[in-house]
N, CA, C and O atoms as a Maestro MAE file, in Angstrom:
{
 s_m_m2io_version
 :::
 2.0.0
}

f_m_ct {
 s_m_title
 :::
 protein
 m_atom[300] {
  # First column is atom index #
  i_m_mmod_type
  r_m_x_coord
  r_m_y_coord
  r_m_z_coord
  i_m_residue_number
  s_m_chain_name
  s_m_pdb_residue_name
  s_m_pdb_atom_name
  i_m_atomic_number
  :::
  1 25 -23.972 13.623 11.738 1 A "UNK " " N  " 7
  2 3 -22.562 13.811 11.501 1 A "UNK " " CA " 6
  3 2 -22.356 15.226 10.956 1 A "UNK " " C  " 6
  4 15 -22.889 15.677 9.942 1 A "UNK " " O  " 8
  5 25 -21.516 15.856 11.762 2 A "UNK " " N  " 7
  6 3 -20.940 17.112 11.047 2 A "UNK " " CA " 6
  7 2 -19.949 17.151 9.643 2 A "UNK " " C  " 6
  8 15 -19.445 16.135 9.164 2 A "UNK " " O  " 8
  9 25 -19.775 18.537 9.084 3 A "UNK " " N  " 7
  10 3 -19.273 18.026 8.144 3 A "UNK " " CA " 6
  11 2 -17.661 18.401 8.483 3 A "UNK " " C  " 6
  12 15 -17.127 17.873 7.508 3 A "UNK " " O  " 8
  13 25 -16.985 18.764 8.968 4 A "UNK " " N  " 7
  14 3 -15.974 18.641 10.080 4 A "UNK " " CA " 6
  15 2 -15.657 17.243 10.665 4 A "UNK " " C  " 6
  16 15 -14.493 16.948 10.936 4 A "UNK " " O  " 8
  17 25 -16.674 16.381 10.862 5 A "UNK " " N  " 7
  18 3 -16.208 14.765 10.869 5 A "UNK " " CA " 6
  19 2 -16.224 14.005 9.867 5 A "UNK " " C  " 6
  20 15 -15.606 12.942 9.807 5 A "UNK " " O  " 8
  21 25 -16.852 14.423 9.079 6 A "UNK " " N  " 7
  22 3 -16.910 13.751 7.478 6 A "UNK " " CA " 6
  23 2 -15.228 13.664 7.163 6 A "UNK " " C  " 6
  24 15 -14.564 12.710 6.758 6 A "UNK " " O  " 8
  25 25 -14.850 14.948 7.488 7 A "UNK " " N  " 7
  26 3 -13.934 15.555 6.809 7 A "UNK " " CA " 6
  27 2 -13.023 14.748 7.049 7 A "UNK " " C  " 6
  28 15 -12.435 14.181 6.128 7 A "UNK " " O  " 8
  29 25 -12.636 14.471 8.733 8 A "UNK " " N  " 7
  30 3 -11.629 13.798 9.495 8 A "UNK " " CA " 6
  31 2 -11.826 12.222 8.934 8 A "UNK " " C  " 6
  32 15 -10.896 11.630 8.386 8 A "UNK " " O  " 8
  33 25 -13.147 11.620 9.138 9 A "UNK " " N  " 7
  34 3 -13.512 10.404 8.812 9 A "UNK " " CA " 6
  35 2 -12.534 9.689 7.973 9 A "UNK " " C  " 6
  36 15 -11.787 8.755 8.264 9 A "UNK " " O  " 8
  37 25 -12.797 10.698 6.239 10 A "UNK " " N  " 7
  38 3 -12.260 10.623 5.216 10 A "UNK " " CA " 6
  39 2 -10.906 10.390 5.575 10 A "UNK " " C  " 6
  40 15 -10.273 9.348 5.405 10 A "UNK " " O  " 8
  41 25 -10.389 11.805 6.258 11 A "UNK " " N  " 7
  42 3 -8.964 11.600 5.868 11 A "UNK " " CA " 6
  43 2 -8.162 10.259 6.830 11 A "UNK " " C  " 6
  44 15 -7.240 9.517 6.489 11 A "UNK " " O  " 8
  45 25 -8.770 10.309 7.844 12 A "UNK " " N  " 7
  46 3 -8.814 8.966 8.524 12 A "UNK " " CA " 6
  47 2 -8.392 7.147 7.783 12 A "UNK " " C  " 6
  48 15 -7.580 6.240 7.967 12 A "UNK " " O  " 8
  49 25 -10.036 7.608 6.558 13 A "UNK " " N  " 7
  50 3 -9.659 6.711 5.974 13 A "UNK " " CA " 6
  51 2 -8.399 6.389 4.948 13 A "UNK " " C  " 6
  52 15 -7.747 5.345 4.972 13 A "UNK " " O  " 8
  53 25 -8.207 7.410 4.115 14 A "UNK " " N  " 7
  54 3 -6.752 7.449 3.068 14 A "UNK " " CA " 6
  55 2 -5.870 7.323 4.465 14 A "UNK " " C  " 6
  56 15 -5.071 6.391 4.554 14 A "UNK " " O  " 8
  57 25 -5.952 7.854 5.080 15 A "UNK " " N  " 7
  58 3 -4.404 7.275 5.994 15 A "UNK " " CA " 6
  59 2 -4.538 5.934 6.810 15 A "UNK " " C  " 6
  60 15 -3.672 5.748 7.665 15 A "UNK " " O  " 8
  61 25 -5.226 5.260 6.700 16 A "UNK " " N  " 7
  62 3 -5.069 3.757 6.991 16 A "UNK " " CA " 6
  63 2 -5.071 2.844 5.849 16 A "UNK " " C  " 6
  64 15 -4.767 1.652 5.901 16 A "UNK " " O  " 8
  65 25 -5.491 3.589 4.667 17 A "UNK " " N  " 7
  66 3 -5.189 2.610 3.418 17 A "UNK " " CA " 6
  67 2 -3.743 2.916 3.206 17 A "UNK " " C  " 6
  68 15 -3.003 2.050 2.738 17 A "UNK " " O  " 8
  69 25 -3.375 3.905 3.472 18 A "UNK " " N  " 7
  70 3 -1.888 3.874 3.079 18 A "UNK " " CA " 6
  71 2 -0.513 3.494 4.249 18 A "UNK " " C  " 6
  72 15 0.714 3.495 4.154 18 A "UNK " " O  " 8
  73 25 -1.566 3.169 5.411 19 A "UNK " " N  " 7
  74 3 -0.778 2.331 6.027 19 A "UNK " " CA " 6
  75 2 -0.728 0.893 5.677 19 A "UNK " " C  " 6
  76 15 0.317 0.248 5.754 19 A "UNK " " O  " 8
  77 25 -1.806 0.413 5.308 20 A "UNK " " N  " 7
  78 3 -1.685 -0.760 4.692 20 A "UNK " " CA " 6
  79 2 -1.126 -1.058 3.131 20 A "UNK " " C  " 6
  80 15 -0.839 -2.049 2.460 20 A "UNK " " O  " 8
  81 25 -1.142 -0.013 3.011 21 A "UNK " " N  " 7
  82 3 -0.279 0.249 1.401 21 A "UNK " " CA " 6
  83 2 1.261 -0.506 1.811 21 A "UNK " " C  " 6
  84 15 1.949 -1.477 1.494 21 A "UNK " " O  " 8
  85 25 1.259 1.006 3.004 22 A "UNK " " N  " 7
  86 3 2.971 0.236 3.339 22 A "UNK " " CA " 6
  87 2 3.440 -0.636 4.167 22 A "UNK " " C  " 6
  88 15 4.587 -0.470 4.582 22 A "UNK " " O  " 8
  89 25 2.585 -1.890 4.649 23 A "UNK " " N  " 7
  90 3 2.445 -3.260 4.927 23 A "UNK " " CA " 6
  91 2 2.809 -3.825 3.718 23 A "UNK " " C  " 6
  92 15 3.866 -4.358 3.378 23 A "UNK " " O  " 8
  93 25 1.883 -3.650 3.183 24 A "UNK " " N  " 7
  94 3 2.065 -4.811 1.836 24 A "UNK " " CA " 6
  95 2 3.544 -4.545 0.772 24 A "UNK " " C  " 6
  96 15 4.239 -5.362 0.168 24 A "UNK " " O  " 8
  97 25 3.629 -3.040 0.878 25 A "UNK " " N  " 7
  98 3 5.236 -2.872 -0.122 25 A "UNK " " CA " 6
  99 2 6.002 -3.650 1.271 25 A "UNK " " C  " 6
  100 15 6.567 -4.665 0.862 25 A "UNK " " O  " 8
  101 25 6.161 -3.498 2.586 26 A "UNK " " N  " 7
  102 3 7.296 -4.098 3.188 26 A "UNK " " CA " 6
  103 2 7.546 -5.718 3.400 26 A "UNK " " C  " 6
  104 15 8.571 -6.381 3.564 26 A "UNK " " O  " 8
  105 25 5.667 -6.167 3.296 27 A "UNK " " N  " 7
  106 3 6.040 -7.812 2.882 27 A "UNK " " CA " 6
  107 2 5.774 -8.292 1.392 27 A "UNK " " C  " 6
  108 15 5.833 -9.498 1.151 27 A "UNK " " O  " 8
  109 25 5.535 -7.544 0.567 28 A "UNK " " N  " 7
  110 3 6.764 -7.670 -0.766 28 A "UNK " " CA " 6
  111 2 8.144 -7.622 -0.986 28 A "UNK " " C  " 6
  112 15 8.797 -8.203 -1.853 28 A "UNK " " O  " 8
  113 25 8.445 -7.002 -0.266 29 A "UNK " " N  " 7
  114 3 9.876 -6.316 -0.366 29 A "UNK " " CA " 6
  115 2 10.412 -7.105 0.229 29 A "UNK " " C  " 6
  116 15 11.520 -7.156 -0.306 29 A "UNK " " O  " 8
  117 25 10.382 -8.206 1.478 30 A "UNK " " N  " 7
  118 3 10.624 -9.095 2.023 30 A "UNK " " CA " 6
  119 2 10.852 -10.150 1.398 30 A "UNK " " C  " 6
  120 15 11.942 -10.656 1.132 30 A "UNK " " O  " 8
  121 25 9.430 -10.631 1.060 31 A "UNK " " N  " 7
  122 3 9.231 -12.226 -0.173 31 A "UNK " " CA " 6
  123 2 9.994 -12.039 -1.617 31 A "UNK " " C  " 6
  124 15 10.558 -12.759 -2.440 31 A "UNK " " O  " 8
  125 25 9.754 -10.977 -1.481 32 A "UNK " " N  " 7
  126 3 10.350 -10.212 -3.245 32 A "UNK " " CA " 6
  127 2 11.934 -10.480 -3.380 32 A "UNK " " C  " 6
  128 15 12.435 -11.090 -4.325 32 A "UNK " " O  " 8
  129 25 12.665 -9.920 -2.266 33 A "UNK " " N  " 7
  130 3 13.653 -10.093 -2.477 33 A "UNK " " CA " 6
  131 2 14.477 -11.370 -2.065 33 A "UNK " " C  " 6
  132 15 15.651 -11.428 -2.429 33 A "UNK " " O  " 8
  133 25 13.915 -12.428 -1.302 34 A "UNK " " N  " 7
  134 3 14.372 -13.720 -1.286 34 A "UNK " " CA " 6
  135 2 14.143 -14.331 -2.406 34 A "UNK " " C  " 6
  136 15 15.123 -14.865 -2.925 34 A "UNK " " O  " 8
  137 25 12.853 -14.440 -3.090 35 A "UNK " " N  " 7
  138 3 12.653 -14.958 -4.319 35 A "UNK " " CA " 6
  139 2 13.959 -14.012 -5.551 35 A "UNK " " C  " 6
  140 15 14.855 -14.716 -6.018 35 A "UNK " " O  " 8
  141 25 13.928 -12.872 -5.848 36 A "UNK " " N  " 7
  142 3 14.706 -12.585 -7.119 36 A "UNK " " CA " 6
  143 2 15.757 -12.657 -6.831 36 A "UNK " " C  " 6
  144 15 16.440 -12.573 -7.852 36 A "UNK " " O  " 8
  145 25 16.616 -12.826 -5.576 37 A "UNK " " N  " 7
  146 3 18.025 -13.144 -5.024 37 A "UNK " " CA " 6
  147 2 18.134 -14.709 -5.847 37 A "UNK " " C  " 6
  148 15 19.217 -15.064 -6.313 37 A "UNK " " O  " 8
  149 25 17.395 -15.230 -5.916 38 A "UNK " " N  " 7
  150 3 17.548 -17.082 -6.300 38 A "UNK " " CA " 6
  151 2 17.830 -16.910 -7.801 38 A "UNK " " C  " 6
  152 15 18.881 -17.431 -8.176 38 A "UNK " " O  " 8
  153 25 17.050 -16.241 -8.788 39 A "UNK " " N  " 7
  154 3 17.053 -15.737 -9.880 39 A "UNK " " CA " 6
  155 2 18.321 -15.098 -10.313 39 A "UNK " " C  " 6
  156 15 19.005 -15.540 -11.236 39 A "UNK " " O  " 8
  157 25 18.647 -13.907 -9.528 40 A "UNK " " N  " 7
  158 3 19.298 -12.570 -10.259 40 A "UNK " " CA " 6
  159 2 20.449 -12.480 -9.388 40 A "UNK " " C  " 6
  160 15 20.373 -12.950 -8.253 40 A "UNK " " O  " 8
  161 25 21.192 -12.090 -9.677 41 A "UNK " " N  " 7
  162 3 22.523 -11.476 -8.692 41 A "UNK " " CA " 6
  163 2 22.201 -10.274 -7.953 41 A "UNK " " C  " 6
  164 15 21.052 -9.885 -7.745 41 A "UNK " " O  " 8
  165 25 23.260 -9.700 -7.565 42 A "UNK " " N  " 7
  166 3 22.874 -8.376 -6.436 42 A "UNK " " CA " 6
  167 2 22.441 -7.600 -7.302 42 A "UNK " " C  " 6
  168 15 21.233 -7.538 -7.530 42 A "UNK " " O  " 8
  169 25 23.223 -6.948 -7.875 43 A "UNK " " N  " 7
  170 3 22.235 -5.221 -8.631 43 A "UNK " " CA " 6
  171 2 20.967 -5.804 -9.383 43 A "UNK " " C  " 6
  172 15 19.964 -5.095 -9.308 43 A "UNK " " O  " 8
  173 25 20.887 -6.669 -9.905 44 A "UNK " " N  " 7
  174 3 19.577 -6.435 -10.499 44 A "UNK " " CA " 6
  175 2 18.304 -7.247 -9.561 44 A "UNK " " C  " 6
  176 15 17.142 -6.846 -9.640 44 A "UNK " " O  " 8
  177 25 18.689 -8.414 -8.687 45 A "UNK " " N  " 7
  178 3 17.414 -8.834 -7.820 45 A "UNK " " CA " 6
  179 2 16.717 -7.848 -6.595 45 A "UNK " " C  " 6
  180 15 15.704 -7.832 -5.896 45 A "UNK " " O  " 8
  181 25 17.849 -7.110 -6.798 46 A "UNK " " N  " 7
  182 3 17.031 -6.304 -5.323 46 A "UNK " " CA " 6
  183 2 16.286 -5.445 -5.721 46 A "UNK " " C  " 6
  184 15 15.476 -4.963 -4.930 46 A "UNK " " O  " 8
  185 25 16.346 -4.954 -7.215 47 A "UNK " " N  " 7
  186 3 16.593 -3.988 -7.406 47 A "UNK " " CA " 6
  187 2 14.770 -4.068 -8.499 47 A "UNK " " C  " 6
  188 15 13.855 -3.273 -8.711 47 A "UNK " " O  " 8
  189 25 15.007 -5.142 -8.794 48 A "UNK " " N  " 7
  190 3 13.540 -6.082 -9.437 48 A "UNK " " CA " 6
  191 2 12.309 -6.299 -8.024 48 A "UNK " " C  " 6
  192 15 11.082 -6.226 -8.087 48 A "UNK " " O  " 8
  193 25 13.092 -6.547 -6.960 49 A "UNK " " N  " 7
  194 3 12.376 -6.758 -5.974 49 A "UNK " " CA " 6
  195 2 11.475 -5.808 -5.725 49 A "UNK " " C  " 6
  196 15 10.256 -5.771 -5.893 49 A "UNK " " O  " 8
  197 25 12.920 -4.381 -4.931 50 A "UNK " " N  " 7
  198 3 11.879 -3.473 -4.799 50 A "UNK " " CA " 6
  199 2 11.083 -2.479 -5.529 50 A "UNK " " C  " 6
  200 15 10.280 -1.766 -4.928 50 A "UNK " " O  " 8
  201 25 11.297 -2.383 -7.002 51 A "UNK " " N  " 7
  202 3 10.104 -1.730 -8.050 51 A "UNK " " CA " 6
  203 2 8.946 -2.774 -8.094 51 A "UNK " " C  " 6
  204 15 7.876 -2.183 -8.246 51 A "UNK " " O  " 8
  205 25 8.811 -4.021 -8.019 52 A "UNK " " N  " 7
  206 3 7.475 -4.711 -7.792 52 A "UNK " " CA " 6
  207 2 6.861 -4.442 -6.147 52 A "UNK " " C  " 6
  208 15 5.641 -4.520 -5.997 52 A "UNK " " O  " 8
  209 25 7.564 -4.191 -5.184 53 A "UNK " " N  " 7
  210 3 7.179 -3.795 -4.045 53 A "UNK " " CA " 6
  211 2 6.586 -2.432 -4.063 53 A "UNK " " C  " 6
  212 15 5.621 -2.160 -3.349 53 A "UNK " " O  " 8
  213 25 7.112 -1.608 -4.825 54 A "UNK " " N  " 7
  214 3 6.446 -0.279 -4.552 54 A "UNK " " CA " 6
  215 2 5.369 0.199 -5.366 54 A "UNK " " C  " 6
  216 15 4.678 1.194 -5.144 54 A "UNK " " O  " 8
  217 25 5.249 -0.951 -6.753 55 A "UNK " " N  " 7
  218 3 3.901 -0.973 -7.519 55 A "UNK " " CA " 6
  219 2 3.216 -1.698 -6.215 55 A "UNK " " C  " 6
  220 15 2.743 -0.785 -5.537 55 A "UNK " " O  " 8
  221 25 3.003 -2.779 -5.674 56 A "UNK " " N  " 7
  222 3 2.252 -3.331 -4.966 56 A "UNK " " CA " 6
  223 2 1.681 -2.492 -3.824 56 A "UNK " " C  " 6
  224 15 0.568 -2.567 -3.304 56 A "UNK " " O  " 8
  225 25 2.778 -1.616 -3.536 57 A "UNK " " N  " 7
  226 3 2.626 -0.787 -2.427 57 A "UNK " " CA " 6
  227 2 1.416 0.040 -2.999 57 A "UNK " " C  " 6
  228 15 0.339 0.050 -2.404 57 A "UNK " " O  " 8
  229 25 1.606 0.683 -4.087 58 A "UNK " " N  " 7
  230 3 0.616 1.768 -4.304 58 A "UNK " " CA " 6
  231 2 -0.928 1.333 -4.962 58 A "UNK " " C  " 6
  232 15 -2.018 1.902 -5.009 58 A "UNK " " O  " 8
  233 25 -0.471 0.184 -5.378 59 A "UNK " " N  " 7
  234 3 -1.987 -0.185 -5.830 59 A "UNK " " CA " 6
  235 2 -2.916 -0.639 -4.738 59 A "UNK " " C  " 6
  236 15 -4.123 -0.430 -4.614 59 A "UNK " " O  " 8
  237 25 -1.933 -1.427 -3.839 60 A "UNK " " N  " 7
  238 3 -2.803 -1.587 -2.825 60 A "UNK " " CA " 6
  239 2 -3.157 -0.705 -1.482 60 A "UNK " " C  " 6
  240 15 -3.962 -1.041 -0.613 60 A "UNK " " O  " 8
  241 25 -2.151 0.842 -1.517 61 A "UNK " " N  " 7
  242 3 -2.873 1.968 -0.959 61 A "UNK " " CA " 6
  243 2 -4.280 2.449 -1.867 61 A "UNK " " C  " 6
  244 15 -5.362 2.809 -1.403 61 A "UNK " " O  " 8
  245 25 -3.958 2.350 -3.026 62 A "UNK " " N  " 7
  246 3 -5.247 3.454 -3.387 62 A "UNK " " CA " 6
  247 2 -6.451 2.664 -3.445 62 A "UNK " " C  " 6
  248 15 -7.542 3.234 -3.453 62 A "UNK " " O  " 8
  249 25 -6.320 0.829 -3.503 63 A "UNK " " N  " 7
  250 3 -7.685 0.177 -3.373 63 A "UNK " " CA " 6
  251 2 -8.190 0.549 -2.148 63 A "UNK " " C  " 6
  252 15 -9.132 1.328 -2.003 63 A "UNK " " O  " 8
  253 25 -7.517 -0.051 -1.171 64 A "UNK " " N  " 7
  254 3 -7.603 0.560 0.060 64 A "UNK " " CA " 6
  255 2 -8.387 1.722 0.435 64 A "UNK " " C  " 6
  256 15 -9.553 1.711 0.830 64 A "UNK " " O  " 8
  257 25 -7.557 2.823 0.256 65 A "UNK " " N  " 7
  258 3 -8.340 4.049 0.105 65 A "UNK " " CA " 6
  259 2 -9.594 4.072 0.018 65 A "UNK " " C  " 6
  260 15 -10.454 4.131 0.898 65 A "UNK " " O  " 8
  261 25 -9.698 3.998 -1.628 66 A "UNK " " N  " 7
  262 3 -11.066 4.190 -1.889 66 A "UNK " " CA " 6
  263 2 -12.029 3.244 -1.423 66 A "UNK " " C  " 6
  264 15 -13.134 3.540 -1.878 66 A "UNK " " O  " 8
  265 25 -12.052 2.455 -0.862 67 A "UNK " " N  " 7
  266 3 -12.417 1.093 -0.605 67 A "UNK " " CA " 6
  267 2 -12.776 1.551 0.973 67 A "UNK " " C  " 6
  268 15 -13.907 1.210 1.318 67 A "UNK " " O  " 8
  269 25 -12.020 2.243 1.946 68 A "UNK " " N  " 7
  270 3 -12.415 3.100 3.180 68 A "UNK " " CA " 6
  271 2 -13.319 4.025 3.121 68 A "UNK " " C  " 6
  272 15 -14.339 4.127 3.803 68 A "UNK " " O  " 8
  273 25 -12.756 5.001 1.925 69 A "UNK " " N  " 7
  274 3 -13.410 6.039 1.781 69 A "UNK " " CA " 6
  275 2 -14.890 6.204 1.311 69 A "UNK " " C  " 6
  276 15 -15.688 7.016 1.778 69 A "UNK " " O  " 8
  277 25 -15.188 5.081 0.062 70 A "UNK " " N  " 7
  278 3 -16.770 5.418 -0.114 70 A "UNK " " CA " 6
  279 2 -17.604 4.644 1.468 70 A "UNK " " C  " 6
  280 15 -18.648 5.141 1.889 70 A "UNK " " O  " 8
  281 25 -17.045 3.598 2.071 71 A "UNK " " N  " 7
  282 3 -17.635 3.342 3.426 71 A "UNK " " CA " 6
  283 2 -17.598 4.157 3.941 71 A "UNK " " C  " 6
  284 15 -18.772 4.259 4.298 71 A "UNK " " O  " 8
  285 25 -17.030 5.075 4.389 72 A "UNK " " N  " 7
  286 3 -16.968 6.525 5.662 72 A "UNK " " CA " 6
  287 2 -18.286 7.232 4.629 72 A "UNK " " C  " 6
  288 15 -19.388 7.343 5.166 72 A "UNK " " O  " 8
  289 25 -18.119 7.708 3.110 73 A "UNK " " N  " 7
  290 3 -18.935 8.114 2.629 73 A "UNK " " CA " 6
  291 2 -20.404 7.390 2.692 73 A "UNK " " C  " 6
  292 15 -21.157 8.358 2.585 73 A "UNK " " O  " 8
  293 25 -20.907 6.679 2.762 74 A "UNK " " N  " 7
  294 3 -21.894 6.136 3.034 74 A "UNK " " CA " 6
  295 2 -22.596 6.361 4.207 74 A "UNK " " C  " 6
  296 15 -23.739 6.819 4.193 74 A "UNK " " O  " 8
  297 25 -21.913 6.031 5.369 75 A "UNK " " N  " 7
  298 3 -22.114 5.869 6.431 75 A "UNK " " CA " 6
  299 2 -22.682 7.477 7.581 75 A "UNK " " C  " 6
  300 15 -22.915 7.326 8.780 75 A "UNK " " O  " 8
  :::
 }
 m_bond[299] {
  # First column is bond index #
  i_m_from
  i_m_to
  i_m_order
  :::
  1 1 2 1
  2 2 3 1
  3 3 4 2
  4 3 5 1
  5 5 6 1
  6 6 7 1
  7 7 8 2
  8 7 9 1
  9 9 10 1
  10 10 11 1
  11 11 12 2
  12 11 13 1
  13 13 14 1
  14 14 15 1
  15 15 16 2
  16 15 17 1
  17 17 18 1
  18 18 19 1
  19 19 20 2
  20 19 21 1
  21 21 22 1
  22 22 23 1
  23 23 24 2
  24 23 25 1
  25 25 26 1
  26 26 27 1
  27 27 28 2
  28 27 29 1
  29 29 30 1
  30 30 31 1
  31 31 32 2
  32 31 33 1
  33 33 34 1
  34 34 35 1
  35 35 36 2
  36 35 37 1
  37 37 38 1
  38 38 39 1
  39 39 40 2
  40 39 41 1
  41 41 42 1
  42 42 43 1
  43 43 44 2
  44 43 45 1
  45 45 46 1
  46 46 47 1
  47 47 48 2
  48 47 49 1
  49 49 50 1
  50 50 51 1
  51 51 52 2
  52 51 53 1
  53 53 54 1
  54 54 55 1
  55 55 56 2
  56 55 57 1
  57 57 58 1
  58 58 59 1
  59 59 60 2
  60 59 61 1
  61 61 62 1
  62 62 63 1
  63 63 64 2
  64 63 65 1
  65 65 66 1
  66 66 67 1
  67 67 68 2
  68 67 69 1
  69 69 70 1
  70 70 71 1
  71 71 72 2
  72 71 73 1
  73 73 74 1
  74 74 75 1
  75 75 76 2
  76 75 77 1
  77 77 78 1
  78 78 79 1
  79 79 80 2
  80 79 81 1
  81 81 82 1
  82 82 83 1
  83 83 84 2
  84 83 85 1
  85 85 86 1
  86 86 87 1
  87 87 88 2
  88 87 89 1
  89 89 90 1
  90 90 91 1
  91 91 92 2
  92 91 93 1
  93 93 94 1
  94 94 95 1
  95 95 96 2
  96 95 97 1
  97 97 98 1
  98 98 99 1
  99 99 100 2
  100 99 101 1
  101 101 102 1
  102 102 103 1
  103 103 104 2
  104 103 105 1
  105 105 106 1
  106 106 107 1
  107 107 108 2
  108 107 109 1
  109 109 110 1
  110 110 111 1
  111 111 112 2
  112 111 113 1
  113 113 114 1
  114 114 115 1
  115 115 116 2
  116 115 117 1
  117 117 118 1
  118 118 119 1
  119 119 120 2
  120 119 121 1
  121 121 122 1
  122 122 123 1
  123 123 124 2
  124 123 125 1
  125 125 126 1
  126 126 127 1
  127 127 128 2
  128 127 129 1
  129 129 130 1
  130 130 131 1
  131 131 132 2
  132 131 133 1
  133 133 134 1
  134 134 135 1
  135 135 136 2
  136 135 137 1
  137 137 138 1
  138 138 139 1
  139 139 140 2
  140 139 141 1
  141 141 142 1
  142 142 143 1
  143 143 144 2
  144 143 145 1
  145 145 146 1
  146 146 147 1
  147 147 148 2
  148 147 149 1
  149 149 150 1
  150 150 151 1
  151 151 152 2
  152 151 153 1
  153 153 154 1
  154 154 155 1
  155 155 156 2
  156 155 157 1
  157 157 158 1
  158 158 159 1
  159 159 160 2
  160 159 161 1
  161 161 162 1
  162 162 163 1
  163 163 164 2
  164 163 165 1
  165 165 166 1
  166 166 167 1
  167 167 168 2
  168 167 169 1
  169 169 170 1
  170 170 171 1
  171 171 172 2
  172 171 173 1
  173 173 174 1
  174 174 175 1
  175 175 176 2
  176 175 177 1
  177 177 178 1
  178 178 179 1
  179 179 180 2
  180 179 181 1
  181 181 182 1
  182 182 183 1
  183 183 184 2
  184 183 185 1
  185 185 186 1
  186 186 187 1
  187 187 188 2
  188 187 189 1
  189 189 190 1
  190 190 191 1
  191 191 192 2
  192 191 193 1
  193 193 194 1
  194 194 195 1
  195 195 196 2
  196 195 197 1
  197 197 198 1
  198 198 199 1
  199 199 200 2
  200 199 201 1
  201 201 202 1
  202 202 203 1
  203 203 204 2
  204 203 205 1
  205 205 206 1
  206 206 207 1
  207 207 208 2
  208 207 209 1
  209 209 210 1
  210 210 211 1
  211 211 212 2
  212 211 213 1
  213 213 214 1
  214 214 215 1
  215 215 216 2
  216 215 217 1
  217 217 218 1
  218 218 219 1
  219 219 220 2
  220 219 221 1
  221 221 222 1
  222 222 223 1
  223 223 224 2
  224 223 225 1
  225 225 226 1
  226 226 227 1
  227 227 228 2
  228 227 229 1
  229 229 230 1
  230 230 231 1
  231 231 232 2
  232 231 233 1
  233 233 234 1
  234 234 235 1
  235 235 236 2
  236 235 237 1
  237 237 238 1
  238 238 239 1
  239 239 240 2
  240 239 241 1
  241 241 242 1
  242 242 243 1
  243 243 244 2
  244 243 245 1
  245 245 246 1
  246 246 247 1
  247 247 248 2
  248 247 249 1
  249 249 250 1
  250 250 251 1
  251 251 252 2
  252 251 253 1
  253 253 254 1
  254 254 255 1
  255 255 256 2
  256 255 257 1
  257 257 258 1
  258 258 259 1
  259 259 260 2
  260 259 261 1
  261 261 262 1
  262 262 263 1
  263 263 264 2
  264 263 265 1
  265 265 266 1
  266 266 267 1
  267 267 268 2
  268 267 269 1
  269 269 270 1
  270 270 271 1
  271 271 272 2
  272 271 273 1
  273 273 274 1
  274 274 275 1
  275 275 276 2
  276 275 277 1
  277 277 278 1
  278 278 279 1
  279 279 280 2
  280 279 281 1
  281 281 282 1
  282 282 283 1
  283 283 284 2
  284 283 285 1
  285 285 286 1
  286 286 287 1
  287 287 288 2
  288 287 289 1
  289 289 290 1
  290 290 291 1
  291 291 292 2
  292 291 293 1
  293 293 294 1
  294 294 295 1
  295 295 296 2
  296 295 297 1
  297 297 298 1
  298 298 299 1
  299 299 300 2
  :::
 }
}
């Protein structure tokens, strides 16, 4: 392996964890906001919804990530 494919590998990998990052914020953001609609009225359920969607979003890009990335690194 060159290190020119390492390179790509990598970045390869952060950009499919953060596509799946933003899978998971859009079916949070989905479930999220049917559930806090039952709870909360308009300004505050949607609004509860999507700040737990976009924590979810990012925690589960950067597991992701790194979770691609030391595999490409290994490999």
């Amino acid at each position: 392996m060159t290190e020119g494919s390492g390179r790509a590998d990598l970045v390869a990998a952060w950009a499919i964890g953060i596509g799946v990052g933003l899978i998971a914020l859009q079916l949070t953001w989905l479930a999220g906001n049917r559930v806090a609609s039952v709870f909360w009225e308009a300004p505050v359920g949607p609004t509860i919804a999507f700040t737990t969607a976009v924590l979810v979003g990012i925690v589960v890009s950067i597991v992701a990530g790194r979770r691609l990335a030391r595999k490409t690194t290994r490999a």
